[in-house]
C-alpha positions in Angstrom: 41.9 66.3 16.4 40.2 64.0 18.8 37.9 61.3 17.9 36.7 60.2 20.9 32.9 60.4 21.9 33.9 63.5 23.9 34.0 67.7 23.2 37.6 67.6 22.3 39.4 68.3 25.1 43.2 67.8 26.1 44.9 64.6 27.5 42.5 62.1 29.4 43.1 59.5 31.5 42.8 55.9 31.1 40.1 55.3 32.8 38.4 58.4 31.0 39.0 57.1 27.8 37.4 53.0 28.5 34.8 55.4 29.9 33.9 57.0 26.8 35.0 54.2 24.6 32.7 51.3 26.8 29.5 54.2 26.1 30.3 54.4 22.2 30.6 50.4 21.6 26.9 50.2 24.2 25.5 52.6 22.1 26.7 50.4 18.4 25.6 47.6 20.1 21.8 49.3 21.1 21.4 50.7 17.5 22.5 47.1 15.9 20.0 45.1 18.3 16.9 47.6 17.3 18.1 47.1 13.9 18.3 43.4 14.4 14.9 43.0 16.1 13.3 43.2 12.0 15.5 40.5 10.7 15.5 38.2 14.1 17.2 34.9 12.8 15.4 32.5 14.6 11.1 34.0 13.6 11.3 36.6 10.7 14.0 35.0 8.0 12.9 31.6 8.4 9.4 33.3 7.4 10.7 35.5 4.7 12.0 32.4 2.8 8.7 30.8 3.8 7.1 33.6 2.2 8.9 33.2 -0.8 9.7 29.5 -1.2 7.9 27.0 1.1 11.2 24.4 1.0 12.4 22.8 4.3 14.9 21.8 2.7 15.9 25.5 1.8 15.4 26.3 5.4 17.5 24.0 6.5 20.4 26.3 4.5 19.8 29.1 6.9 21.7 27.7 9.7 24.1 26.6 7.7 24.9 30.0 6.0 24.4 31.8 9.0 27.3 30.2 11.0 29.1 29.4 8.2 29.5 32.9 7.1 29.8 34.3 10.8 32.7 32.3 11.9 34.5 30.7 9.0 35.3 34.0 7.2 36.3 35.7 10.8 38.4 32.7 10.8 40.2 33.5 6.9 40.7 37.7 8.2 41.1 37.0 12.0 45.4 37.7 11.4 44.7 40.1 9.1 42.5 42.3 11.1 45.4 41.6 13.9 47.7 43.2 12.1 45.3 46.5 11.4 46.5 49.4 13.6 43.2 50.4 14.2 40.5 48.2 14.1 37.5 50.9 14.1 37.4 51.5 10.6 37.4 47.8 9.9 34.0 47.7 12.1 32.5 51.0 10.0 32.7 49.1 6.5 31.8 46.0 7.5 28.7 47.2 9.3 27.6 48.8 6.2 28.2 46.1 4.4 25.1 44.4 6.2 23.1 47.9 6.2 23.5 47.4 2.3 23.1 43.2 2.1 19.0 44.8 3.1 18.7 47.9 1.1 19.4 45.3 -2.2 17.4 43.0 -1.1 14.5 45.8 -0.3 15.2 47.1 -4.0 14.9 43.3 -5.1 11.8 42.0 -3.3 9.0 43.6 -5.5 10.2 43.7 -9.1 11.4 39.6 -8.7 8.4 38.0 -6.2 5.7 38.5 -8.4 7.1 37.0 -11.5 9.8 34.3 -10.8 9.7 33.9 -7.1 12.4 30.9 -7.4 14.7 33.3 -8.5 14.0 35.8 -5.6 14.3 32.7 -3.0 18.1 32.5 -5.4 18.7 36.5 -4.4 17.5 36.1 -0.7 20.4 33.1 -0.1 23.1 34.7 -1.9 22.5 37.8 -0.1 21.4 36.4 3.6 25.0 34.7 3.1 27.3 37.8 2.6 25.3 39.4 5.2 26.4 36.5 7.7 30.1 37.0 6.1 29.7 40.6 6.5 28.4 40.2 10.5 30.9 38.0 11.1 33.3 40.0 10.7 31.5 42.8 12.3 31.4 40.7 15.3 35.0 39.4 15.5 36.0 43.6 14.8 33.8 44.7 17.6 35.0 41.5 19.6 39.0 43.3 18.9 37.4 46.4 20.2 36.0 45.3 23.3 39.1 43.4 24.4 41.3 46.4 23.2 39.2 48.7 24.5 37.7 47.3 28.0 38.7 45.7 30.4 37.3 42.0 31.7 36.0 43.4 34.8 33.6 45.7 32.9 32.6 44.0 29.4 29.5 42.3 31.4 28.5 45.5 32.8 28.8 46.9 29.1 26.6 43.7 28.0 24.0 44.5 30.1 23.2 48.5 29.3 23.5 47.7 25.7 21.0 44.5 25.6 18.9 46.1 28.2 18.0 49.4 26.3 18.6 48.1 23.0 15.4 44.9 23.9 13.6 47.5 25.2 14.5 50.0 22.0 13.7 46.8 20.2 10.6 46.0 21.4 9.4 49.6 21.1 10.4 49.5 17.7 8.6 46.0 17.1 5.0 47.8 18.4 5.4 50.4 16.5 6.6 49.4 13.3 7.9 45.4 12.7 3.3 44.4 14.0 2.0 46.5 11.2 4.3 45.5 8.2 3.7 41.9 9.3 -0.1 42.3 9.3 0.7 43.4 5.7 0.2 41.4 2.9 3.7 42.4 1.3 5.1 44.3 4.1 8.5 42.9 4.1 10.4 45.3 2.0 9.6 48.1 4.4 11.2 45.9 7.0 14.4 44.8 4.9 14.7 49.0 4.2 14.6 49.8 8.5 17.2 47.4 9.3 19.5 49.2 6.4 18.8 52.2 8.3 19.9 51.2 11.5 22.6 49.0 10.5 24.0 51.9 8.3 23.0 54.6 11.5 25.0 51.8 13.3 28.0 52.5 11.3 28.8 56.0 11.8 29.6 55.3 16.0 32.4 53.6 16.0 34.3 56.7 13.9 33.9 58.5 17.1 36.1 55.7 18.8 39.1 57.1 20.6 41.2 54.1 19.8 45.0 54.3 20.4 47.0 52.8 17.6 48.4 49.4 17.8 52.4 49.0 16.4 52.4 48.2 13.4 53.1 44.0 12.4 55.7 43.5 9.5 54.0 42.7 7.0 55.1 40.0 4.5 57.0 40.5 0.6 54.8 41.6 -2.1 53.7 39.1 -4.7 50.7 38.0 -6.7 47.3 38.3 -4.8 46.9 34.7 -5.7 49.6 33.5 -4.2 49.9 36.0 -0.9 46.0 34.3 0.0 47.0 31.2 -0.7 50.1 31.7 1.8 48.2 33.8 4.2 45.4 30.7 4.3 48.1 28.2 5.2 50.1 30.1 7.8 46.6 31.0 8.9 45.5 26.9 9.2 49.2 26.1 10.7 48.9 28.7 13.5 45.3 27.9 14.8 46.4 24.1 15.0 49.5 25.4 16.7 47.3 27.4 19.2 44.6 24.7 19.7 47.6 22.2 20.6 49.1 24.2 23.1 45.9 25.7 24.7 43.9 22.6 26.6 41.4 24.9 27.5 41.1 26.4 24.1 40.6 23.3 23.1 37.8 22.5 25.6 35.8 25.6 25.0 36.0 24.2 21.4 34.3 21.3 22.0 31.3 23.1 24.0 30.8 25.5 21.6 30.7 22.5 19.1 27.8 20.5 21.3 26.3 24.4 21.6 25.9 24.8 18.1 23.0 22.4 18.2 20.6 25.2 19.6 21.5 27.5 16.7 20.8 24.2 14.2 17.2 23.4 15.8 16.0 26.8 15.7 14.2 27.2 12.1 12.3 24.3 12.7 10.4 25.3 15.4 8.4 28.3 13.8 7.9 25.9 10.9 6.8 23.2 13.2 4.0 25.7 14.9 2.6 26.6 11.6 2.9 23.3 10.0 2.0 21.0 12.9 -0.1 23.3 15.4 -2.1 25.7 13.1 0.1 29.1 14.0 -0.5 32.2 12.0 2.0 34.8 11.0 0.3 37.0 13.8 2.6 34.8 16.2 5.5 36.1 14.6 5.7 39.4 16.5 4.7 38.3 19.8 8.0 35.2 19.6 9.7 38.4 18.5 9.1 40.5 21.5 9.0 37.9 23.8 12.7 36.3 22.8 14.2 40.2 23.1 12.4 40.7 26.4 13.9 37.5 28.1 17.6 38.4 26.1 17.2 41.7 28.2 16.4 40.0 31.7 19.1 36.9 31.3 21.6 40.0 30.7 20.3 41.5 33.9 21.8 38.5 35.8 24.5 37.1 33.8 26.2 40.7 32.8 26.7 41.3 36.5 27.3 37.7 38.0 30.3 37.3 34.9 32.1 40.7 36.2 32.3 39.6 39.7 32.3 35.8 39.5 33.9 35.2 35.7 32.5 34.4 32.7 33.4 30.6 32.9 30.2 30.0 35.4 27.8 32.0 33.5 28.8 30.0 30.3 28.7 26.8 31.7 25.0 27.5 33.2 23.6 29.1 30.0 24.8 26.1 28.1 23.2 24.1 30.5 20.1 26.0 30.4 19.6 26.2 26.7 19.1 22.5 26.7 15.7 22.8 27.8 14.4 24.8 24.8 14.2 21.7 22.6 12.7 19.8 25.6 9.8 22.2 25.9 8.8 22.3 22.4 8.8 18.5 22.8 6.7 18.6 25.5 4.4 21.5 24.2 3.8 19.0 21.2 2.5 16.0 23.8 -0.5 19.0 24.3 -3.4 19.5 22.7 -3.1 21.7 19.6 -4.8 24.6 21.1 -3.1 24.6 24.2 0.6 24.5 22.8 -0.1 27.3 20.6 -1.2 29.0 23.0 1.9 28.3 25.1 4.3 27.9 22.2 5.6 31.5 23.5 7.5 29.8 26.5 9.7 28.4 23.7 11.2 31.4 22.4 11.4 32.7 25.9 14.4 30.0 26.4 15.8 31.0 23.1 16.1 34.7 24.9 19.4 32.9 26.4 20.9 32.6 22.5 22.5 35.8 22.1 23.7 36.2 25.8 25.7 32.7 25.2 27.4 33.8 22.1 28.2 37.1 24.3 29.5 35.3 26.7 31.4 32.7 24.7 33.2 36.0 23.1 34.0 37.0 26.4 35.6 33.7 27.4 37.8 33.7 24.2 39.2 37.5 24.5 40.3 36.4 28.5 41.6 33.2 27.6 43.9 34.7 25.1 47.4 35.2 26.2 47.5 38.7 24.9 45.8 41.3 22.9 47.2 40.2 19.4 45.8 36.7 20.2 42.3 37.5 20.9 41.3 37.8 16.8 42.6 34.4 16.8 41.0 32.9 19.8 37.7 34.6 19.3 37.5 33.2 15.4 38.7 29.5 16.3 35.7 29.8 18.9 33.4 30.9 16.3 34.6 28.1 14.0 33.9 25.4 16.6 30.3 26.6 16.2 30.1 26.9 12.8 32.2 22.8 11.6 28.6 20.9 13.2 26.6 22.9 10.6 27.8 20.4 8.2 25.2 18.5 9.9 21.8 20.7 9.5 20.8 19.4 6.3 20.7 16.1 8.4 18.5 17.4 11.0 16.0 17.9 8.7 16.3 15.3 6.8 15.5 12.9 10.4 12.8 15.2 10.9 11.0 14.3 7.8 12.0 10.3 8.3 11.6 10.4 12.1 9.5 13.4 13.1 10.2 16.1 15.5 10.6 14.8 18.6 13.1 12.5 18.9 15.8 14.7 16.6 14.7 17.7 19.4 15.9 14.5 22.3 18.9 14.0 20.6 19.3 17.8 20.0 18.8 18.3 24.2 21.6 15.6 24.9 24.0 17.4 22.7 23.9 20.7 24.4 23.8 19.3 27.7 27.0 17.3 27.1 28.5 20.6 26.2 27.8 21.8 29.5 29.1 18.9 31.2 32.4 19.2 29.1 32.1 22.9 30.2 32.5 22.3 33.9 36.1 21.6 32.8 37.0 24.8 31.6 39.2 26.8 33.8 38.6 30.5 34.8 40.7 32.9 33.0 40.8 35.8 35.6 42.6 33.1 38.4 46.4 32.9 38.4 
C-alpha cells in the first residue's frame, strides 16, 4: 500500500516523490503555525502566566524552559532518532504530544485558577516545559525529514509556501477567534483547547509521508535501561565533542547561535515592559500577534528565495544582523513619550517577525553542513544546544533589569547579537566545493 500524499498509484520518480513529500511537510508546517499563532511565545504565554501569577521572576523561566526543552532533549534522542528507519512516525507522536501538553492544561485552567492559583502557575510550568521537550523534538524529527526528504535547493522555497499561508491562515484565525477570547474575561481555556486541535490535526500528515526506509544501524547489547541511558548519554557527549573538534565551521555556527540566543532571552520582557512601564492593555496583545506573523510571512518572502539561489549562509548572517535592532528600538521607543511609544510599540514585534525565519534558517545551515544524512540529527541538535547553554543566563537578565533598568540590559542585549553576526561572516557556504 502507498503512503504517500498521492492516489496510490505505481512506481514514481524521484522527483515525484520530493514533490509530494515537500507539499505534505508545507502543509504540517501551515497547520502547526495556525495552531501556533494562540500560544505565540513571545505575547500570549508570557501573559498567561501574567494572568495567573504576576512574577518576573517566574517569567524569566520561560525562556529558560523553552530552549532548554527544545534543544537539550533533541540533543539526549538526536542518535537515537538516527538510528529510526523511518523518522515519520517519530514526528506523529511527538506532535501529539504538544496537541495534549494544551488539552491538560485546558482541562486544568478552570477547576485550579479560582481557588489556588499558585498551584495552577505550578501546572502551567511543568506542562509549558514538556511541551518545549515535546517541540523539540518535533522540530529536530521534521528537521530529519526535510533533509531526508528535500533537497537544499528547494527547503527555502518549501519555507516560504508554508510561512506564507500558514501567517496568513494565522492571522485569519487570530480575527476570528484568538481577538474575542482575549477580550474575554477567562477566555484562555478556549484558546489552550484550539491549539490541541490543530497541533493534534497537525499530526495525522506526516502518516501520509512516502518516506523510503533508512538501513537499519546495529543496535547495541541488551542490558538494564539504567545502564543502556547512561551509556547512550556518554557515547552521545563523546561524539558531539568529537564532531565539534573536527568541524571549524560547526564550531562557528555554534558560537552565533550562542550570541543569537540573546533575542529569544529579551523577548518576555518587552510585553511586560509595555504594560508595566507604558500603560498597555491586553487589547495590544492581538494586534503584536498579528503583526509579528505578518512580517514572519514577508521576511520568508525574501529570504526563502534569496537562500535557494544564493545559500543559506548570507541569509543567516543578515537576519542575525538584523535582529539586533529589535532591542534597540524598544530602547529608543522608551526615550518617547508614553503615549507615543505605545502607540508605536507595534514596530517592535514587527522586528521580532525575523525570529522564526532565523531558527529556519539556522536548521537549514546545520542539515547542509552535515557531511551526510546520518549526521544531520546530530548537527541540527548541537546547533539547537548552542542556543539553549546562554539560557543559563536569563534569570540574570532580569535580575539587571530590576537593579539597572531596561535599557542598558536591551544595549548589552544588541551587542551580543550583533557580535554573532560579525562571527557569522566567517562561516563558510555549504553548497561550494
Amino acid at each position: 500500500m502507498d503512503d504517500g500524499c498521492n492516489d496510490g498509484g505505481g512506481a514514481v520518480t524521484a522527483a515525484n516523490r520530493e514533490g509530494r513529500n515537500t507539499a505534505c511537510l508545507e502543509l504540517y508546517q501551515v497547520i502547526v503555525r495556525v495552531g501556533w499563532i494562540f500560544k505565540t511565545e513571545t505575547i500570549i504565554m508570557p501573559a498567561v502566566l501574567d494572568a495567573v501569577v504576576d512574577s518576573g521572576l517566574l517569567r524569566g523561566l520561560l525562556p529558560v524552559l523553552n530552549r532548554g526543552g527544545q534543544s537539550l532533549t533533541p540533543l539526549l534522542f538526536a542518535a537515537a532518532l538516527a538510528r529510526r528507519p523511518r523518522k515519520k512516525w517519530p514526528l506523529v507522536g511527538t506532535t501529539l504530544a504538544m496537541a495534549a501538553c494544551f488539552a491538560a492544561l485546558a482541562l486544568a485552567w478552570g477547576p485550579v485558577k479560582g481557588s489556588r492559583p499558585d498551584v495552577l502557575a505550578i501546572v502551567f510550568l511543568v506542562l509549558y516545559a514538556v511541551f518545549a521537550s515535546a517541540n523539540g523534538l518535533t522540530q529536530l524529527a521534521a528537521a530529519a525529514l526535510q533533509g531526508k526528504l528535500v533537497s537544499p535547493g528547494r527547503r527555502g522555497r518549501a519555507m516560504v509556501v508554508s510561512v506564507v499561508i500558514g501567517s496568513l491562515l494565522a492571522i485569519v484565525a487570530a480575527f476570528a477567534l484568538l481577538g474575542p477570547w482575549l477580550a474575554e474575561a477567562d477566555g484562555f481555556p478556549k484558546i489552550f483547547g484550539i491549539t490541541a486541535v490543530f497541533f493534534a490535526a497537525a499530526a495525522l500528515v506526516p502518516a501520509f509521508l512516502d518516506e523510503p526506509p533508512d538501513p537499519v544501524a546495529a543496535r547495541a547489547t541488551p542490558g538494564t535501561a539504567g545502564g543502556a541511558a547512561i551509556a547512550a548519554l556518554r557515547s552521545g557527549v563523546a561524539g558531539w565533542r568529537r564532531t565539534l573538534v573536527h568541524d571549524p565551521a560547526l564550531l562557528r555556527v555554534c558560537l552565533v547561535a550562542a550570541c543569537f540566543s540573546a533575542v529569544l532571552m529579551l523577548f518576555p520582557h518587552y510585553q511586560a515592559f509595555a504594560r508595566d512601564r507604558l500603560g498597555s492593555g491586553r487589547e495590544s496583545l492581538l494586534t503584536w500577534v498579528v503583526v509579528q506573523n505578518a512580517a514572519t510571512g514577508v521576511v520568508s518572502l525574501f529570504a526563502g528565495p534569496f537562500a535557494d539561489r544564493r545559500g543559506t549562509r548570507l541569509v543567516l548572517v543578515w537576519l542575525v544582523a538584523l535582529s539586533a535592532f529589535t532591542p534597540l528600538v524598544v530602547t529608543g521607543l522608551s526615550l518617547l513619550p508614553h503615549a507615543v511609544a505605545v502607540r508605536w510599540f507595534w514596530i517592535v514585534y514587527a522586528t521580532l517577525g525575523l525570529n522564526p525565519i532565523s531558527l529556519k534558517i539556522f536548521t537549514n545551515y546545520a542539515l547542509e553542513l552535515a557531511p551526510g544524512p546520518s549526521e544531520q540529527p546530530r548537527y541540527v541538535s548541537i546547533v539547537g544546544a548552542a542556543l539553549a547553554a546562554p539560557f543559563v543566563l536569563s534569570p540574570l537578565i532580569g535580575l539587571g533589569i530590576d537593579l539597572v533598568g531596561f535599557r542598558p540590559v536591551f544595549i548589552l542585549g544588541a551587542a551580543a547579537i550583533a557580535a554573532g553576526a560579525v562571527v557569522g561572516a566567517g562561516l563558510p557556504e555549504p553548497r561550494r566545493p
